[in-house]
DOMI-961443 format. One line per 10 residues: number of its first residue (from 1); for each residue x, y, z of C-alpha. Coordinates in pm, 1 decimal, m for minus. Example, Ala and Ser with C-alpha at 12.3 -4.5 7.8 and 13.67 -1.06 7.14 Angstrom:
REM DOMI-961443
1) 1230.0/m450.0/780.0 ~ 1367.0/m106.0/714.0
END
This chain:
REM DOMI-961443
1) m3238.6/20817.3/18706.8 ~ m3491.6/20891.7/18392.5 ~ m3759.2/20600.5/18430.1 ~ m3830.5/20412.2/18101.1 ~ m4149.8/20523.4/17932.5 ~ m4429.1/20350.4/17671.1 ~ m4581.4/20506.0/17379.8 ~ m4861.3/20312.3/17239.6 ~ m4975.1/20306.3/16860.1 ~ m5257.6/20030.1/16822.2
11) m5496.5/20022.3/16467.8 ~ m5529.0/19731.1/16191.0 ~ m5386.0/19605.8/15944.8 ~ m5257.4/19875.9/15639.9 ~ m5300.6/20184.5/15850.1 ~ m4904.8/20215.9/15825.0 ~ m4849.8/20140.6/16203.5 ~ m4505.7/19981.5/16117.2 ~ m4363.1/20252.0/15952.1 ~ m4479.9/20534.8/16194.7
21) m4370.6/20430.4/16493.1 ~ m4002.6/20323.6/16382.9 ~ m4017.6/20690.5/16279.8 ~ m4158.8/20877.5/16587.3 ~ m3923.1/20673.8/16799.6 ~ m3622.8/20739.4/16552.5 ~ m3752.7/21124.5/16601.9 ~ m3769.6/21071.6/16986.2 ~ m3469.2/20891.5/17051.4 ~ m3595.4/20587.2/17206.8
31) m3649.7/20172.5/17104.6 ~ m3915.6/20071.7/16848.1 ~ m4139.1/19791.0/16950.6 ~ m4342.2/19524.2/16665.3 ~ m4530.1/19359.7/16847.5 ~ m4670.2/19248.3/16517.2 ~ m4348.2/19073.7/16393.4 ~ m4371.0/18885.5/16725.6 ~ m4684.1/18744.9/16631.2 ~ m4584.5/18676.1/16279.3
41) m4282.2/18501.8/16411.5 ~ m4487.5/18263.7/16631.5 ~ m4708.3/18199.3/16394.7 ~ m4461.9/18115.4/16153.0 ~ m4257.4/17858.8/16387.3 ~ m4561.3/17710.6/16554.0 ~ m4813.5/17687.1/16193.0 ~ m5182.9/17619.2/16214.3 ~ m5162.0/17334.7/16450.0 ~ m5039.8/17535.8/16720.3
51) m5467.2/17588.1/16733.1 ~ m5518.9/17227.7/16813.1 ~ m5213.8/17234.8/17057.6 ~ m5321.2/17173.3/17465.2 ~ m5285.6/17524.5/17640.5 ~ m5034.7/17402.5/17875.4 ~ m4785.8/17280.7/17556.4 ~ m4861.0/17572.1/17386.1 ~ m4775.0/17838.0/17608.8 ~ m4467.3/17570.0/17721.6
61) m4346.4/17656.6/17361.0 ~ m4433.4/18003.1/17348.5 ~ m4258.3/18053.2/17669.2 ~ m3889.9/17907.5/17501.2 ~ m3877.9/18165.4/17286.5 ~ m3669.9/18513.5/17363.5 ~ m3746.7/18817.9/17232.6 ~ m3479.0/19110.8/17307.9 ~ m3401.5/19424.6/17131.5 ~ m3074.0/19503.7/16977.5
71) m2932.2/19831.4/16801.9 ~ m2773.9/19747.0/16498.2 ~ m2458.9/19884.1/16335.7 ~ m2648.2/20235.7/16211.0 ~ m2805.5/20244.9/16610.2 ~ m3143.4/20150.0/16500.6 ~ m3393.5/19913.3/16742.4 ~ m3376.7/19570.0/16604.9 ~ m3621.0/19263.5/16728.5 ~ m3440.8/18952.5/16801.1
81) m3577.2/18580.2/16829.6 ~ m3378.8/18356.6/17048.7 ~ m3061.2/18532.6/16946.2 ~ m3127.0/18627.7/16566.4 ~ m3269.7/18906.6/16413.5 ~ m3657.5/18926.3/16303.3 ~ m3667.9/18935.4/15925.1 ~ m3841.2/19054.2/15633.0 ~ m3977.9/18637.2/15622.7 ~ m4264.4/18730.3/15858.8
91) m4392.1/19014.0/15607.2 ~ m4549.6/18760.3/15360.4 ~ m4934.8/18743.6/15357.9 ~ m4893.8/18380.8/15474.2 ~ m4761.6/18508.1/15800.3 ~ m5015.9/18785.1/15819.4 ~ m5327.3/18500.1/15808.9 ~ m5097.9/18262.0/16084.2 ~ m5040.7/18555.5/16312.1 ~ m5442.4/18688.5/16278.1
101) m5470.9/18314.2/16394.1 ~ m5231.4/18237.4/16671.2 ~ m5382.1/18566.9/16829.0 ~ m5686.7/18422.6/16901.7 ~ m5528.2/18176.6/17153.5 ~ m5493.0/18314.4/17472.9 ~ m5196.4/18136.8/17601.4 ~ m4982.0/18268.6/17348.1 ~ m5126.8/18600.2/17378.3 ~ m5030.9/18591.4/17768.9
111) m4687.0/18431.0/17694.6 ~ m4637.7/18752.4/17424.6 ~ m4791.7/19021.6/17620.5 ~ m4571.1/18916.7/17905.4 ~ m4272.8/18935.1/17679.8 ~ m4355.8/19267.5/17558.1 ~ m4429.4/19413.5/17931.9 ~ m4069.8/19280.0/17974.2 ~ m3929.5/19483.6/17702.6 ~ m4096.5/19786.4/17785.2
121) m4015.2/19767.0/18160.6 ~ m3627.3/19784.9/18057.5 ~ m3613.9/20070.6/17768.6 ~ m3862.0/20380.8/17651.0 ~ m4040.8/20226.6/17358.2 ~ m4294.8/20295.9/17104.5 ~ m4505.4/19981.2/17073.9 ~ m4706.3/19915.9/16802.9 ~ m4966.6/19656.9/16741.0 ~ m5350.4/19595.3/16827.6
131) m5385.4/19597.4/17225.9 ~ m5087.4/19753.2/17358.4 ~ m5295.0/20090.5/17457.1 ~ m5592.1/19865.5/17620.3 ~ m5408.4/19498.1/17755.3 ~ m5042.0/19536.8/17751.7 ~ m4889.9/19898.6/17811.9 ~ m5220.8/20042.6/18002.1 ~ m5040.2/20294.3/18231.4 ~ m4859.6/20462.6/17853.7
141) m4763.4/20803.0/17873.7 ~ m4941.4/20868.8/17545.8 ~ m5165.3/20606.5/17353.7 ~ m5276.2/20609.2/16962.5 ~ m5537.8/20464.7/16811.6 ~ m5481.3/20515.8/16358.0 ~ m5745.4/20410.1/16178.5 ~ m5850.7/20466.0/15762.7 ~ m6110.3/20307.0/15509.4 ~ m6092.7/19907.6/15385.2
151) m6026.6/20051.1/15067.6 ~ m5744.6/20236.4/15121.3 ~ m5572.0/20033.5/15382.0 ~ m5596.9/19739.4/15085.1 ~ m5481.0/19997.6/14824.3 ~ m5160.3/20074.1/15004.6 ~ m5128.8/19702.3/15057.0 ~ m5139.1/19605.0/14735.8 ~ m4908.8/19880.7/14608.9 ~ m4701.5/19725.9/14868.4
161) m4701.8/19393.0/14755.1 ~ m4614.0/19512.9/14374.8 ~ m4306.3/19706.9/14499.6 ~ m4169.6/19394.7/14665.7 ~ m4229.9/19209.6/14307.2 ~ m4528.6/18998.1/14436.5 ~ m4825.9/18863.0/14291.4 ~ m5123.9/19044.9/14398.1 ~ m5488.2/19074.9/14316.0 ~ m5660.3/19410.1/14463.8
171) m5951.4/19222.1/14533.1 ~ m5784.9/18928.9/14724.2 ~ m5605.6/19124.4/14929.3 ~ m5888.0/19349.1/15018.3 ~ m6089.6/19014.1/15126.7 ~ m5812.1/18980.4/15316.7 ~ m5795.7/19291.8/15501.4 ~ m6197.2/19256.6/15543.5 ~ m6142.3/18906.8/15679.9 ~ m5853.1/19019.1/15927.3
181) m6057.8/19297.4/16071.8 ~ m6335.0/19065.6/16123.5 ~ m6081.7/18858.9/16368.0 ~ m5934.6/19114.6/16525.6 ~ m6244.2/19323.9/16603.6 ~ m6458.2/19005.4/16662.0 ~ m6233.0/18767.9/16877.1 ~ m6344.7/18757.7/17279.1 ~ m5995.6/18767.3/17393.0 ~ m5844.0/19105.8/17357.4
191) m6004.1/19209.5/17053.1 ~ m5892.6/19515.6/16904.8 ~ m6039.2/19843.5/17008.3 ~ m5911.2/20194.9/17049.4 ~ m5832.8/20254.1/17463.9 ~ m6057.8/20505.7/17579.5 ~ m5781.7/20751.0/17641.0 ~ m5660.2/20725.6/17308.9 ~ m5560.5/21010.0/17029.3 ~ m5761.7/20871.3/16728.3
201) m5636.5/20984.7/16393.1 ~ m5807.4/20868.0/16039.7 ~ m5530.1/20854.8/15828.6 ~ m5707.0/20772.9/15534.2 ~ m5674.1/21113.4/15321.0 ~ m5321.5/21175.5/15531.2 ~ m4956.9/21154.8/15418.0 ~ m4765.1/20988.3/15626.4 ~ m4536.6/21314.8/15708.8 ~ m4856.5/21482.2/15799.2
211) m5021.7/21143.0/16024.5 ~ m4643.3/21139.8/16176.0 ~ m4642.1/21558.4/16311.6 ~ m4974.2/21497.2/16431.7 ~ m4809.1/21202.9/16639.3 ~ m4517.1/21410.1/16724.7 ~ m4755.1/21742.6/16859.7 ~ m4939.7/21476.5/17010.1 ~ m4638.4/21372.5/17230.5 ~ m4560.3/21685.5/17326.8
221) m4840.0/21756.3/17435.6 ~ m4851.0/21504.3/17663.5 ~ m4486.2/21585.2/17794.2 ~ m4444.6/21944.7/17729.3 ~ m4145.5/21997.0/17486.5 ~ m3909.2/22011.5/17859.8 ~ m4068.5/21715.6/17989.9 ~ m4007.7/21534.7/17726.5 ~ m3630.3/21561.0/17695.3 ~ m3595.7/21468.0/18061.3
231) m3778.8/21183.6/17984.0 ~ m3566.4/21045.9/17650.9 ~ m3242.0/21260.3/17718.4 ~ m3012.7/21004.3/17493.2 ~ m3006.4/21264.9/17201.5 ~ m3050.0/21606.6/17434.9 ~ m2800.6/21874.4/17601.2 ~ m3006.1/21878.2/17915.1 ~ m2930.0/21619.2/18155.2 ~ m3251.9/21483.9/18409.2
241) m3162.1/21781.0/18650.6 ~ m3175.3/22066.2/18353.4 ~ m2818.5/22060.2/18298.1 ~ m2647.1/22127.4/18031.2 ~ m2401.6/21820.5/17913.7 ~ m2198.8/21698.4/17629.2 ~ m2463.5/21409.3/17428.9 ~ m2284.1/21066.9/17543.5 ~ m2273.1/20907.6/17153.1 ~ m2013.3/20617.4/17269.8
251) m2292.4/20377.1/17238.0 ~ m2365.1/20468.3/16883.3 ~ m2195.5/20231.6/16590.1 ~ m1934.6/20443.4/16300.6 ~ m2080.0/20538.0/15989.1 ~ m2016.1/20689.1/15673.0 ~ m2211.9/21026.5/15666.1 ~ m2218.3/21320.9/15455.5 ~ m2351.2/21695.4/15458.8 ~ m2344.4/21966.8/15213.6
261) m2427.0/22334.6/15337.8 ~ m2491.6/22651.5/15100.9 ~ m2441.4/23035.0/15159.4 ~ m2488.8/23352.2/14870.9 ~ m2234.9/23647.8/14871.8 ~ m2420.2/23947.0/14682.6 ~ m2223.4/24241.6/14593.8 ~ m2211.8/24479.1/14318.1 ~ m2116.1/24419.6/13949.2 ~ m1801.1/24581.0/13988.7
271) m1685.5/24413.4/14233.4 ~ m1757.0/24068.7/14141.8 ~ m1554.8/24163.8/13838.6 ~ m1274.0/24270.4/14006.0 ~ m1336.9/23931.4/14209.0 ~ m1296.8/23688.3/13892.6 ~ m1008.7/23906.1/13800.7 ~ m813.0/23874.1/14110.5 ~ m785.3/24261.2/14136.4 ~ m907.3/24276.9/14446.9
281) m594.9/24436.3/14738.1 ~ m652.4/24127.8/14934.0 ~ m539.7/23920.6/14622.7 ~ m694.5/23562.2/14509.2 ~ m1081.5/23566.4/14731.1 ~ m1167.8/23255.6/14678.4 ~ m863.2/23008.7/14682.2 ~ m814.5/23255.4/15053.5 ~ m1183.4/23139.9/15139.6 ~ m1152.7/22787.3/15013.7
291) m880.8/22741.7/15280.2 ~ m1038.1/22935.8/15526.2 ~ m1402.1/22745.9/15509.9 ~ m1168.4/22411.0/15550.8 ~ m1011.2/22499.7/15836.8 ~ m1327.8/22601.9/15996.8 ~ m1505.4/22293.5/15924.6 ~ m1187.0/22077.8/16148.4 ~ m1284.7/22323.4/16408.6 ~ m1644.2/22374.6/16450.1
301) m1642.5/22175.6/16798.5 ~ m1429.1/22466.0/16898.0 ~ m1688.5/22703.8/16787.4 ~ m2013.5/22544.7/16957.1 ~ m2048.3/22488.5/17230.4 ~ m2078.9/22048.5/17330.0 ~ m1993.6/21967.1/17005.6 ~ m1812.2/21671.7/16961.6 ~ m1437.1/21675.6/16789.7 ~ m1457.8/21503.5/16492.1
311) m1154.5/21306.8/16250.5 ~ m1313.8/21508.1/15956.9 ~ m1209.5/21267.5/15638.8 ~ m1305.8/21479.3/15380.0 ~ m1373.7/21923.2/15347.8 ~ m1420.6/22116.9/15022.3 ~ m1543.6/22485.5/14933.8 ~ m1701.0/22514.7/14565.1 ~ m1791.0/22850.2/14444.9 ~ m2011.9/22980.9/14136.1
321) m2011.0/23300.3/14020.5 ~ m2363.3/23465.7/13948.3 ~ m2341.6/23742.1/13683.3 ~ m2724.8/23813.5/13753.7 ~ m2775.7/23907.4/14019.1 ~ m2347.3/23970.5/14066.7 ~ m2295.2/23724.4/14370.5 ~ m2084.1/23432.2/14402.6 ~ m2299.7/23083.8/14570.9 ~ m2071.7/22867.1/14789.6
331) m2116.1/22498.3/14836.9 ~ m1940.7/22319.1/15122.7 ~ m1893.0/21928.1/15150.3 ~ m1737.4/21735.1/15462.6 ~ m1729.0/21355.8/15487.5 ~ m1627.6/21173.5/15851.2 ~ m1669.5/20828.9/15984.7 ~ m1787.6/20865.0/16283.9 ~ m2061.2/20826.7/16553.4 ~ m2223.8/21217.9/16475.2
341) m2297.2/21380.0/16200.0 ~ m2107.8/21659.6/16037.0 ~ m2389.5/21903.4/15917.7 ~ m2280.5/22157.8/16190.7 ~ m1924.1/22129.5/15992.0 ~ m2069.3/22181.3/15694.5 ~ m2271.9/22516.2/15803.4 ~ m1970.1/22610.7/15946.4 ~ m1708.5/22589.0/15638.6 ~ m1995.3/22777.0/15428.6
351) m2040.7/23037.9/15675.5 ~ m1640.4/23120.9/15691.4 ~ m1562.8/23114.0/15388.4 ~ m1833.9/23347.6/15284.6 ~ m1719.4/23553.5/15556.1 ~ m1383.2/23561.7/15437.4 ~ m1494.0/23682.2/15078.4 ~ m1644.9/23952.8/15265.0 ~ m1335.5/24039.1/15445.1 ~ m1116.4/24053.0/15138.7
361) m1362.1/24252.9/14940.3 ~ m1493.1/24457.4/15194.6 ~ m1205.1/24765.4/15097.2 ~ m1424.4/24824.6/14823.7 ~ m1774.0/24708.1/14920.0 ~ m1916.1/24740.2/15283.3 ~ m2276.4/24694.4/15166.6 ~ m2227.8/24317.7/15031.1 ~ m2481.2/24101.1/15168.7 ~ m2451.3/23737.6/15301.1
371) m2779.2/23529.9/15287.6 ~ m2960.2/23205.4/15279.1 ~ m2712.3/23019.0/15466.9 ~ m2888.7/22618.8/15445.3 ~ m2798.9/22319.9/15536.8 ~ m2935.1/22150.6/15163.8 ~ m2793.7/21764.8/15193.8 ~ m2701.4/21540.3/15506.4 ~ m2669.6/21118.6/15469.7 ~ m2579.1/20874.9/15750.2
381) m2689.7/20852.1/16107.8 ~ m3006.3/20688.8/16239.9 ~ m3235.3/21016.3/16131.1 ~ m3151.0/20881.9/15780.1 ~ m3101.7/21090.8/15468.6 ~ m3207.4/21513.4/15421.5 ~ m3231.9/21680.5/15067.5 ~ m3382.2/22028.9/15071.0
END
C-alpha cells in the first residue's frame, strides 16, 4: 500500500500560495490543503475576543470544530467545517486581520496544527500556509518557501480586490500587507520562516505558469519522475509494483466535457479539385471520412490500450478546403458525460478520417502528406479547460 505523502508551500500573504498549490496538487493528483482558510474560519467564528478567552476555553472551542476534506462534484479537494463547505466568506480583508490575530494564540495554533497533522496523516496533500514546512508537516517529502516584494504582493492584492468589485485603496492594503508581515515574522510562537530545507523561489518578476513548473521540476526532483507515480498513482497506468493497470476513475463525479482535435491533408492542386468535385474512383471523400472519423471516435478504447469505454454523446468531422496551399483541414468534436475525458476520442476521429481521405485519394496521389495532428480544445474534468 502507497503511504500518504506532504508537500509543503509556506510564504506570506499575496505571494499567490492559494492558487499554486490547488494547481500543483490538481497536476499531481492528490488533496489540496488551506491551512489559511482554517485560520480565517476560526477567526471568523471565534472574533477578537477569542484573545481575551482563558487557554483552556479556547482551545475547548477550537477543539469542537471538524475540519475534513471532501471532493466535490468536478473531483476537486474541498475544506469542510463541521460538515459544510469553507467559503469564499473567509476571503474578506476582515478575516485576513482576525486570522493574523487568532494565530498568535498558541492554543488554537496547537488545536489547528493538530487538525492539519490529522488530515495529512490520511491523504497525500499539498499544504499551504506559514509553518507547515517548519511546525506542522516537518518530515515533507518536498518543502517550499515563495516569497516576492511588499509592493508587488499588495499590487496583486489590490487588483484582486477590484476584480471581486471591492473597495480598495493601494495604499491601505499595502499597510496591510506591511502590518501582517510584521505579525507573522515577529510573533514568538511559530513565526513564519522558510524551513531550512526549503526550495525558496522569489516570485516577484514570475508568472504564475512559470513559479508553478519550477514547483513541478522541483517535485520531481525530489521523487524522480518513477517515484513519483508510485507515490500518487490515482491518475497513473503503473500500479505501486510497476504494473501496468487500467486508472480506477469510479471515484470521480460525471461531467460534461468537451475536446476538439485538428489534422491537415496536403495534396496536389489537382487532386483537391478532383476532391471538391467528387471525381475521385473512391466516390464522395469526405462524407466516406466523416463517417469513418465517427466511428473511430466510439472506438478509441479499442485502439489504446487501458482506455476506458466511453457512452460518447456527441462526434462530428468538419472539413475546409485550402486552395493555397491545396489541402483540406479537418476538425473533430466529441461530447460525453462521463468520469474521463474524451480528447483521446477526439485525436482519434481526426486521425481516421484524415486517413481515410488518404485512402480514397491515394489512386491518384501517393505523395499526400498528413500533418500537425493537435489536440487544440478540451473542457471538463478536474485539469480544467485547454485552448491551444
Amino acid at each position: 500500500m502507497n503511504r500518504p505523502f506532504v508537500i509543503t508551500i509556506d510564504g506570506p500573504a499575496g505571494v499567490g500560495k492559494s492558487t499554486l498549490a490547488r494547481r500543483l496538487a490538481a497536476e499531481l493528483g492528490i488533496a489540496y490543503l488551506d491551512t489559511g482558510a482554517m485560520y480565517r474560519a476560526l477567526g471568523l467564528a471565534l472574533g477578537a475576543e477569542a484573545a481575551d478567552l482563558p487557554e483552556e476555553e479556547l482551545r475547548r472551542r477550537c477543539a469542537a470544530f471538524q475540519f475534513t476534506l471532501h471532493r466535490d462534484k468536478n473531483s476537486a479537494w474541498v475544506l469542510y467545517c463541521d460538515g459544510k463547505p469553507v467559503g469564499e466568506e473567509i476571503r474578506s480583508e476582515r478575516a485576513g486581520r482576525l486570522a493574523s490575530l487568532v494565530a498568535r494564540l498558541p492554543a488554537l495554533r496547537s488545536e489547528l496544527q493538530a487538525a492539519q497533522q490529522r488530515l495529512g496523516s490520511g491523504v497525500s496533500l499539498v499544504a499551504e500556509g506559514r509553518d507547515m514546512g517548519t511546525r506542522v508537516f516537518p518530515n515533507a517529502r518536498r518543502k517550499f518557501f515563495l516569497d516576492a516584494r511588499p509592493e508587488v504582493r499588495a499590487e496583486r492584492r489590490f487588483k484582486e480586490l477590484q476584480a471581486k468589485g471591492e473597495e480598495a485603496d493601494f495604499d491601505t492594503v499595502l499597510a496591510n500587507i506591511l502590518s501582517r508581515d510584521k505579525q507573522d515574522r515577529e510573533r514568538a510562537v511559530d513565526p513564519l520562516r522558510p524551513a531550512h530545507d526549503a526550495v525558496r523561489v522569489d516570485t516577484s518578476d514570475l508568472e504564475l505558469d512559470g513559479v508553478l513548473r519550477v514547483l513541478i521540476n522541483s517535485v520531481h526532483a525530489a521523487f524522480g519522475r518513477e517515484g513519483l507515480r508510485r507515490a500518487s498513482p490515482a491518475f497513473s497506468h503503473l500500479a505501486g509494483d510497476g504494473s501496468l493497470h487500467m486508472v480506477d476513475v469510479g471515484d470521480k463525479l460525471e461531467t460534461r466535457r468537451v475536446a476538439r482535435a485538428r489534422a491537415v491533408v496536403e495534396m496536389s492542386a489537382s487532386t483537391l479539385d478532383l476532391l471538391k468535385r467528387e471525381a475521385l474512383p473512391k466516390g464522395d471523400v469526405l462524407a466516406v471520412a466523416k463517417v469513418a472519423g465517427i466511428m473511430a471516435a466510439k472506438r478509441t478504447w479499442e485502439l489504446i490500450p487501458l482506455s476506458h469505454p466511453l457512452m460518447i454523446n456527441y462526434a462530428d468531422i468538419r472539413f475546409e478546403i485550402r486552395d493555397e496551399p491545396p489541402s483540406v483541414l479537418l476538425e473533430s468534436e466529441v461530447h460525453v458525460s462521463g468520469k474521463t475525458g474524451v480528447e483521446m476520442e477526439a485525436i482519434m476521429a481526426v486521425q481516421v478520417a484524415a486517413a481515410t481521405i488518404y485512402d480514397m485519394a491515394k489512386a491518384v496521389q501517393k505523395d499526400m502528406i498528413i500533418r500537425d495532428v493537435r489536440l487544440v480544445y478540451k473542457s471538463g474534468g478536474k485539469s480544467g479547460d485547454f485552448q491551444a
